[in-house]
C-alpha positions in Angstrom: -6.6 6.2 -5.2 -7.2 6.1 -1.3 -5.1 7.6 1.6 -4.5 5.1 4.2 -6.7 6.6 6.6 -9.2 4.4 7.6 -13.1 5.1 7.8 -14.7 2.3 10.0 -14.4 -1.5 10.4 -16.5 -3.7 8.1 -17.1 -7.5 8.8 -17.3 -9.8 6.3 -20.7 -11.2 6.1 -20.3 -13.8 3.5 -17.2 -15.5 1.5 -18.4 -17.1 -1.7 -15.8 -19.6 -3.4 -15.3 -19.9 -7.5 -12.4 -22.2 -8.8 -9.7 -19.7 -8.1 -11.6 -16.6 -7.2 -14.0 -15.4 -4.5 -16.9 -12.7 -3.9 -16.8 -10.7 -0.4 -20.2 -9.9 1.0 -19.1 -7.2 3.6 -21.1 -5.3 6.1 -20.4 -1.6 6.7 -22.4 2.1 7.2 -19.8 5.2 6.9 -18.5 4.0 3.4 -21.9 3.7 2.2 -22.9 6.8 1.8 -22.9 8.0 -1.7 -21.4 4.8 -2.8 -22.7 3.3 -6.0 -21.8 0.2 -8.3 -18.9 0.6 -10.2 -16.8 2.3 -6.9 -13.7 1.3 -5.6 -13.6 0.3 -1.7 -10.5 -0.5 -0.3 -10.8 -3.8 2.0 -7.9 -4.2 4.3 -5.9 -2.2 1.8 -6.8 -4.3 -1.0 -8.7 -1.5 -3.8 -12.0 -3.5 -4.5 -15.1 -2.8 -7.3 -18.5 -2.7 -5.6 -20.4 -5.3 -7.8 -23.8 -5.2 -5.5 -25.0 -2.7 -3.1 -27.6 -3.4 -0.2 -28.6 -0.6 3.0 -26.1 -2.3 4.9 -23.7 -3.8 3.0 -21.7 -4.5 -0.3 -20.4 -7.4 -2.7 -17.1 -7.4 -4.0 -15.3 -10.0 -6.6 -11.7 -10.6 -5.7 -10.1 -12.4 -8.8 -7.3 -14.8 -8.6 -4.0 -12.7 -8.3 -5.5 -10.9 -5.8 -5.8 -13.9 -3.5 -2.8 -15.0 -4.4 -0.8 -11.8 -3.8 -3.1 -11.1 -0.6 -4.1 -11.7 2.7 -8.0 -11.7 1.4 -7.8 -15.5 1.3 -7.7 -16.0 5.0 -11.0 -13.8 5.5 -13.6 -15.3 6.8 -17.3 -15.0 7.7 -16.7 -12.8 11.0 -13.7 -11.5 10.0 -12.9 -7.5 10.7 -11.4 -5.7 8.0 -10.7 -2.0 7.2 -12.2 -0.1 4.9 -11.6 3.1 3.1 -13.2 4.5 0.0 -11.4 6.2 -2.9 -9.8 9.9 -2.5 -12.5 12.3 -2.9 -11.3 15.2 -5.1 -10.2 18.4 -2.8 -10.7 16.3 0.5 -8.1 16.2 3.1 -5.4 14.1 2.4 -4.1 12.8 5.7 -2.4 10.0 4.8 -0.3 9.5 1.6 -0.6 8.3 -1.7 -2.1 4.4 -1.8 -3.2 2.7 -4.9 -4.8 -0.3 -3.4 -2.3 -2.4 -5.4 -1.0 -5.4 -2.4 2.9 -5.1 -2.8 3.3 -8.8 -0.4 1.6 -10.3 1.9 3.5 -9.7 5.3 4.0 -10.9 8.5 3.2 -10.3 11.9 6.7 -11.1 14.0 6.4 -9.6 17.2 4.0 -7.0 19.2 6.2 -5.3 21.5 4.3 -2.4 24.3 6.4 1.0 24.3 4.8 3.4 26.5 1.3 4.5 25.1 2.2 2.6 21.3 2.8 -0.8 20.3 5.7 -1.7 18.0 4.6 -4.0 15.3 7.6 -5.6 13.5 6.7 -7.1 10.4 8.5 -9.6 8.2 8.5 -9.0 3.7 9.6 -10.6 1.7 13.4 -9.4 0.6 12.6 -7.6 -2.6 10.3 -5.4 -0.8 13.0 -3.9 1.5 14.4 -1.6 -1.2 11.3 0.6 -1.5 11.1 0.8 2.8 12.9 3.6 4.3 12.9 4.4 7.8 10.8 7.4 8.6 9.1 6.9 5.0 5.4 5.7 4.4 3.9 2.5 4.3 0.1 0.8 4.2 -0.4 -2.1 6.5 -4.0 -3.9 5.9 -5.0 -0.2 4.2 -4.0 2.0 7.3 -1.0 4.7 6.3 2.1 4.2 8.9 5.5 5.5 9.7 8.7 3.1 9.6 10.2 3.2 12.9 12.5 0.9 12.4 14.3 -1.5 9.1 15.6 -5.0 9.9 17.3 -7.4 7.3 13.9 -9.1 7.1 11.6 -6.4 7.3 10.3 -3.3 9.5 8.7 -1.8 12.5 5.6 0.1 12.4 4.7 2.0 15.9 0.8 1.7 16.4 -0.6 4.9 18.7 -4.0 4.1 20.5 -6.1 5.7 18.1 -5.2 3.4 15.5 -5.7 0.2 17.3 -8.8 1.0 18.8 -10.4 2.5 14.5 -9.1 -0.3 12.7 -8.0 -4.0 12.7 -4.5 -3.5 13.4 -5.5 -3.3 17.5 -6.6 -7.1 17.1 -3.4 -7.9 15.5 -1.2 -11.3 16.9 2.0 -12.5 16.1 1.9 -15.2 12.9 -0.9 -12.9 11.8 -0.8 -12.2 7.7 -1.0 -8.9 6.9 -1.3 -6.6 3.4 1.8 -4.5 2.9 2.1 -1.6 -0.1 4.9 0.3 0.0 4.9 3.8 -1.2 4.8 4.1 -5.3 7.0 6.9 -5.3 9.7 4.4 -4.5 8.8 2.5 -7.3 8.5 5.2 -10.0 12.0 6.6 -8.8 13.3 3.0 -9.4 11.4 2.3 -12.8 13.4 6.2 -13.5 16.4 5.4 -12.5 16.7 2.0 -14.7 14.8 2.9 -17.6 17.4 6.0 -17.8 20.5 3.7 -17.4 19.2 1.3 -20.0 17.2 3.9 -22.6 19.1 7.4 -22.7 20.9 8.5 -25.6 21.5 11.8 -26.1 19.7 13.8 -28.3 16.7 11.7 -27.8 13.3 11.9 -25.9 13.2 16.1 -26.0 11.1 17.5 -23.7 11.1 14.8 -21.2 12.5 14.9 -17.8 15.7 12.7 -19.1 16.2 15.0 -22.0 16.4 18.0 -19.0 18.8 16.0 -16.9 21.2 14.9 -20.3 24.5 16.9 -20.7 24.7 18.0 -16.9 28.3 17.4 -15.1 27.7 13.8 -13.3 24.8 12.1 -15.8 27.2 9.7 -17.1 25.6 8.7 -20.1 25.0 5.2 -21.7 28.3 4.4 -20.4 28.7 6.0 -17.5 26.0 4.3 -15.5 23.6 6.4 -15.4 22.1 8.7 -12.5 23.9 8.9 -9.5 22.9 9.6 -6.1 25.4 12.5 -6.1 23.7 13.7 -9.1 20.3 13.9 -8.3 21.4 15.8 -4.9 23.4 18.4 -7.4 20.4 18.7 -9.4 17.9 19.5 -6.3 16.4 16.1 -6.0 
């Protein structure tokens, strides 16, 4: 589990090509420390295992449906990417919750100056769009942003000096691929709000959250389509 918050910029020393997979000999310092094999490093948002470890620098496998779901397959020797490791138990969280789990591979539209930011406007594919809300979270190459902005095609991220100038997003172009999670409590509201529409039958699942909700003016039941936005307001959701 990371944060978005970026620690330093790594460069990637090395890119080592199997059939359908690749290994990542990166360099870094700060993420280092009290790193050990077996730990997860997040490279440009991507949540990677540390397979070798040197003073300097690490080696990371990146398996198939990584590079396929990824920007990690345009990386090359010289390439800048962020890096972040995993959430340290009771250490700030100043980001929000990231798995390291690539939702798309994105798209760099347009790089727009407003005042002392730069508004990035990315393009998604369209089943992304529904877990983007504007003012809501999202990770772009590992770095936790704001939505400023929603577009039929995608968003607009505003990038403030101090993140252009600590990670890679300061180097971005337009055409430029980028890594794009989007915030898992989207996804788990989602996965809720189907699996109680096709699942709940009264009487059933005691104890769980569905079994709580069950019987309340506005639920609907297996007929009545399930949870409605007007009912989860009622309900103090």
């Amino acid at each position: 589990m990371f944060t978005g918050i970026v620690e330093e910029i790594g460069k990637v020393l090395s890119v080592r090509h199997g059939a359908h997979s690749e290994v990542l000999e990166i360099s870094a310092g700060k993420v280092l420390e009290g790193t050990k094999t077996g730990d997860s490093i997040a490279v440009n948002g991507v949540c990677l295992t540390v397979t070798a470890l040197g003073s300097s620098a690490f080696s990371a496998d990146v398996m198939p449906q990584t590079l396929r779901r990824s920007a990690l397959q345009t990386l090359r020797p010289g390439s800048e990417v962020n890096l972040e490791r995993a959430m340290a138990s009771g250490g700030r969280f100043g980001g929000h919750i990231v798995s390291g789990h690539t939702d798309a591979c994105g798209r760099v539209v347009s790089l727009m100056p407003e005042d002392n930011a730069v508004v990035a406007r990315i393009t998604v594919p369209g089943d992304i769009m529904k877990y983007i809300a504007e003012k809501g979270s999202v990770t772009l190459n590992g770095a936790s942003l704001t939505v400023s902005g929603l577009y039929p095609d995608g968003f607009s991220v505003s990038l403030i000096p101090h993140t252009r100038k600590s990670t890679t997003l300061g180097s971005l172009k337009a055409g430029d691929p980028v890594n794009v999670e989007v915030d898992m409590l989207a996804r788990y509201i989602e996965r809720l709000l189907v699996f109680g529409r096709a699942t709940a039958v009264p009487g059933q699942e005691s104890g769980s959250v569905m079994d709580g909700l069950r019987g309340k003016a506005g639920y609907g039941g297996p007929d009545g389509g399930g949870i409605t936005e007007e009912f989860l307001r009622k309900n103090g959701f």
